[in-house]
N, C-alpha and C positions, 0 to 999 in steps of 0.2 A: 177482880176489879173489872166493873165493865164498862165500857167506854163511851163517854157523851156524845152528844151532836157536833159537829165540826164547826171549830168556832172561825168566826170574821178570820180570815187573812192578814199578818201584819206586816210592816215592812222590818228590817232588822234593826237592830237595838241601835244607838248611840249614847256616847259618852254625856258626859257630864259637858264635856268642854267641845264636843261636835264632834270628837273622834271614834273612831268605832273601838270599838275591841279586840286585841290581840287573837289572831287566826291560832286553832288548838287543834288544826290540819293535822291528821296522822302522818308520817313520814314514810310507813312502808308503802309501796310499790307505788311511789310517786314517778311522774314519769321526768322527761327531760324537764331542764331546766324554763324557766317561766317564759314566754316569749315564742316557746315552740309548742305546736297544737300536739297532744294526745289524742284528740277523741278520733276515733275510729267510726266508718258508719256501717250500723248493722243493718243485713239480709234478712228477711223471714222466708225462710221455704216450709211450706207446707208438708210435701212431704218429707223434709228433714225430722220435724217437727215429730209427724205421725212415729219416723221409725227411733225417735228418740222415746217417744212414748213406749213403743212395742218393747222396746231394750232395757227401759225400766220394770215394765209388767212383766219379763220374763227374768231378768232377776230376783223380784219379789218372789214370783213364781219357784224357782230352782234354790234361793237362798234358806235351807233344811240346816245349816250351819249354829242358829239358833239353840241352845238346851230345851227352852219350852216348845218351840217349833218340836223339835225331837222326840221328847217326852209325850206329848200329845202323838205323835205318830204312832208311837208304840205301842200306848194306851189305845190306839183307833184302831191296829192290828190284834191286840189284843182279844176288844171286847169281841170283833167278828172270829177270830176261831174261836172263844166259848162258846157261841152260840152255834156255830159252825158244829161242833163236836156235839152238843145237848142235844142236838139235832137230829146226827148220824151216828148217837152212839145207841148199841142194841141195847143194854140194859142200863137202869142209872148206877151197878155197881160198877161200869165199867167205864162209866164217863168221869172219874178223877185222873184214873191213867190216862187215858185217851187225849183228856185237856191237859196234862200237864208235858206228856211229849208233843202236841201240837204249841203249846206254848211254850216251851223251848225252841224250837224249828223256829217260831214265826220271832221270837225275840231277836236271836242271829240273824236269823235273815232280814230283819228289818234296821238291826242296826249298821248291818254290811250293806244295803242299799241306801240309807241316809250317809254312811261315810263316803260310797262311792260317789254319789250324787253331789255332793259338797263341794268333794274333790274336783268334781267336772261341772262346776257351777259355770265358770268364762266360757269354755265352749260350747255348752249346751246353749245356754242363753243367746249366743250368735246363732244358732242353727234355727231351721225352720221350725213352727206349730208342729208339723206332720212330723219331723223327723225326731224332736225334742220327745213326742209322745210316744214315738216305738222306741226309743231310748230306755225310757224308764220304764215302760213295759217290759223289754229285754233285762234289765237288771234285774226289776224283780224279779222273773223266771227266775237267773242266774242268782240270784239271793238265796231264792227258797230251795234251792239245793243245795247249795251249801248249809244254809241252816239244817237241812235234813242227813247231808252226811255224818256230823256227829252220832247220831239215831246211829245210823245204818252201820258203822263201826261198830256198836255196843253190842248189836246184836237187835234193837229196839225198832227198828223199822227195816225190814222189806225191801229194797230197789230193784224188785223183779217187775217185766212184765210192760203195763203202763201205767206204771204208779210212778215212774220220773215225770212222764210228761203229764200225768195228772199235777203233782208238784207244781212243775214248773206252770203248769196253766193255773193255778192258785197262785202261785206268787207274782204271776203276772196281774192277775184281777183283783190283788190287793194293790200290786204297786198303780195301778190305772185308778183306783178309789184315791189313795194319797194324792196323784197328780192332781185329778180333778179336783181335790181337796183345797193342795195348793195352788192352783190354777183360780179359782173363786178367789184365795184370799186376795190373789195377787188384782183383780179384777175391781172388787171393792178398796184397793188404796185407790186407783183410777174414779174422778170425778163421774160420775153417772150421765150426768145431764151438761149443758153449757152454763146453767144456773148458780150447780157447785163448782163450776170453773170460775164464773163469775166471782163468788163470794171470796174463792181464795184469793185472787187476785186484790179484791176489794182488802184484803185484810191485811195484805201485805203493806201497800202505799196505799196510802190516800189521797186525793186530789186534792184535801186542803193543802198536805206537805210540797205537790206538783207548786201550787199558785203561788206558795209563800218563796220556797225556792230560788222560780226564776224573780218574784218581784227583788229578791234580794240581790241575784245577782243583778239585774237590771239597776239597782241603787249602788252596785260597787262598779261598773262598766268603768264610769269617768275618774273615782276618785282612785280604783285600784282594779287594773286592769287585768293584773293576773292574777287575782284573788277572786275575780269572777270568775276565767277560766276555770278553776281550780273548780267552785262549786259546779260549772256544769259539769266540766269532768267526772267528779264525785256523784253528781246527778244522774248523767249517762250511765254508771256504772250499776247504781241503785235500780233503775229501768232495765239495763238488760239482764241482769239475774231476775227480777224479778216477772220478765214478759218471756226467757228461757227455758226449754226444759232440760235443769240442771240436772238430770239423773234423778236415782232413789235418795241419795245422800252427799252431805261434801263435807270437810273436816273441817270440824272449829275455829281452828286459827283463818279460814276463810270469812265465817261467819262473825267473826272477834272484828276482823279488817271492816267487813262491810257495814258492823255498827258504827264501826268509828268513822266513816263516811258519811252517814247517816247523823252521826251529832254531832260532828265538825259542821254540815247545813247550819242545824238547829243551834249551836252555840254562836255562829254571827247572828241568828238573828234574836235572840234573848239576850246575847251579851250575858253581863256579869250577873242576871240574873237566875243562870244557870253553871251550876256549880260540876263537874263530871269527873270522878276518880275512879281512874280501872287500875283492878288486884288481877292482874297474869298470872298464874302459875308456870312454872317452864314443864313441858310434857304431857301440859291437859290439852293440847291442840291438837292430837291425832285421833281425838274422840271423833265421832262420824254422828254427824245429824242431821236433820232434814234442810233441806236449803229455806233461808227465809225462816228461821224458826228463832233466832235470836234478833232480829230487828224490830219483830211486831212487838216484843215485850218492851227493849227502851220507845221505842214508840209510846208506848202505853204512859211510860215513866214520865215522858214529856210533857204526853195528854193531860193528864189527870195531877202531877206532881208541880211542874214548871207552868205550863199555863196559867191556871186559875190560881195563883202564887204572887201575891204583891210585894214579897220578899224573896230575897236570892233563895232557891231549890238546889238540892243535892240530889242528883243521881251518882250510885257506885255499882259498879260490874264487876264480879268477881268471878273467877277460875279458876279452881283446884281441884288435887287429886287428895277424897278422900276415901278410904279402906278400897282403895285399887278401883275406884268410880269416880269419874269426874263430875264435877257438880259444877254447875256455872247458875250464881243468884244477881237478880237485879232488884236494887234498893232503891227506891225514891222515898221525900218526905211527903208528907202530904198537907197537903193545907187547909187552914181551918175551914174555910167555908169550898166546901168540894163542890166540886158541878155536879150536874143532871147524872143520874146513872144512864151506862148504855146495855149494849145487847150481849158482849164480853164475845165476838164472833172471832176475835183473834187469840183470844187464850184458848178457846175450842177448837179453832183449827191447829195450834201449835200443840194440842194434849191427844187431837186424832192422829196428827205423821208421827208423833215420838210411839204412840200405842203402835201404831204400822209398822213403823221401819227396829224397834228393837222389842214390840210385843211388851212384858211384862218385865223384863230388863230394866226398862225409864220410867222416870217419875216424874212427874211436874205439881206443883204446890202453889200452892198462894194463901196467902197472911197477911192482917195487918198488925201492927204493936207499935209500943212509944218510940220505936227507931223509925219507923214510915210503911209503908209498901211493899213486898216481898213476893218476887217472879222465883222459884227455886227451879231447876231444873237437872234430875242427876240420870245420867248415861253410863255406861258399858264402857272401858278404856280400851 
């Protein structure tokens, strides 16, 4: 689905008989009671900002915990010792042996340097550039001996001489190829330019939803005082996840809360023309995904489903665990005469962070059918 031009601003719905419609305010982490301020006022520090950034990129960075992440590693150590051996082997009757105890050596050794690496994902990731890089340098030295004492047991390799610290100086310039490996990907989830900062941010909220907002709340000031609170509170909270650097990831049931923020807004101001049923599962909220990754899609639901809709609109959110992955889908109806198509930059940025943060793990989908509109999205548990 992709998404039209931002329509006129409206003020919120009223009734038939002048009153508005019953608030569908979500209840969890409300704060005091009505009457007393919540909102809090947020700081930007700059360089908070920066090392929130760096903390991010180097968990990308060190996060090896992956199967495909791993798989790929292996395969990358792999294909350099065959060649490695074709290489420096004297004859080619003697390069199947040859490859076949270097890839043994380098398979141990690589899978004992991704387990240890996993293992010391938190610390590492605190630690500085320089020291994170003689880190995994040093493992993998200390890998590719271990992978090589099997050998040396058997009788199959040698450890006279300096052929340990030959070892160990290949297992170190394999583990510094992986680093630098993971080091780029982690580099490429980070925005390149201020442009692609630009656009995510663009994608997340939009300015028409800023203007509509406060006119609403501006329209509840006199007749319901803390029912406008409520929305900017709700407001506030939309703007600071959104202007924040939440990390790599934050768990669903965060993301579940900040939708329903997000359309508690949007139901004052459509009223009963917006119809909204969420299917919770219990134990699909410890799934981990990208922040801002479930709001741009009911966004979306609203755009295109409720707006341009002269009759009452269904949005449903759903959340379950199915075959041990959680799947969370968003249904809208859609209406006969659809708007303008748009450029779809929010479904592309929410199908680039789910590729980032769990690779080939996540899926994202989109459908239409006689039920309406279909946002699919299934995660890792």
């Amino acid at each position: 689905m992709k998404c039209p031009p931002a329509d006129s601003p409206s003020p919120a719905d009223e009734g038939a008989d002048g009153t508005r419609p019953p608030s569908v305010w979500p209840q969890s982490s409300r704060g005091p009671a009505a009457g007393a301020s919540t909102i809090t006022l947020s700081r930007f520090d700059p360089r908070a900002e920066e090392r929130a950034r760096a903390d991010a990129q180097a968990t990308a960075a060190f996060d090896v915990c992956h199967p495909a992440l791993a798989l790929r590693a292996v395969l990358l150590v792999q294909a350099v010792l065959m060649v490695g051996t074709l290489l420096s082997s004297p004859t080619a009757a003697s390069w199947p042996a040859l490859a076949g105890s270097a890839g043994f050596a380098g398979l141990t050794g690589t899978l004992a340097w991704l387990v240890v690496v996993c293992a010391l994902r938190t610390p590492l990731r605190r630690a500085k550039p320089a020291l994170r890089a003689a880190a995994a340098l040093a493992l993998g030295g200390a890998a590719a001996l271990a992978g090589a004492l099997p050998l040396a047991t058997v009788g199959l390799l040698a450890l006279d001489g300096l052929r340990p610290l030959a070892i160990a100086l290949a297992g170190a310039g394999l583990a510094a190829l992986l680093w630098a490996w993971l080091d780029l990907r982690a580099r490429i989830w980070q925005p390149v330019d201020a442009r692609a900062r630009l656009a995510e941010l663009q994608s997340r909220i939009r300015p028409h939803f800023l203007f509509n907002a406060l006119n609403t709340a501006l329209a509840l000031v006199r007749v319901d005082p803390a029912r406008a609170e409520q929305v900017l509170e709700d407001l506030a909270e939309l703007f600071r996840v959104a202007l924040a650097e939440t990390g790599l990831s934050v768990s669903l049931d965060e993301e579940i809360e900040l939708a329903q923020r997000y359309l508690a807004i949007e139901q004052l101001r459509f009223g009963a023309r917006m119809q909204v049923q969420w299917d919770i599962e219990p134990g699909v909220g410890r799934a981990r995904v990208p922040p801002l990754m479930l709001q741009p899609l009911v966004e979306n639901a609203v755009r295109h489903g409720v707006e341009p809709s002269g009759r009452p609109a269904h949005i449903r959110v759903h959340a379950g665990v199915q075959r041990g992955q959680a799947v969370v889908e968003v249904v809208n109806t859609v209406p006969e005469e659809a708007g303008p198509a748009g450029h779809g930059m929010a479904q592309h940025n929410v199908r680039e962070r789910l590729r980032l943060l769990h690779d080939i793990a996540a899926q994202f989908d989109c459908w239409r059918d006689d039920g309406g509109y279909h946002a699919r999205v299934v995660l890792p548990l």
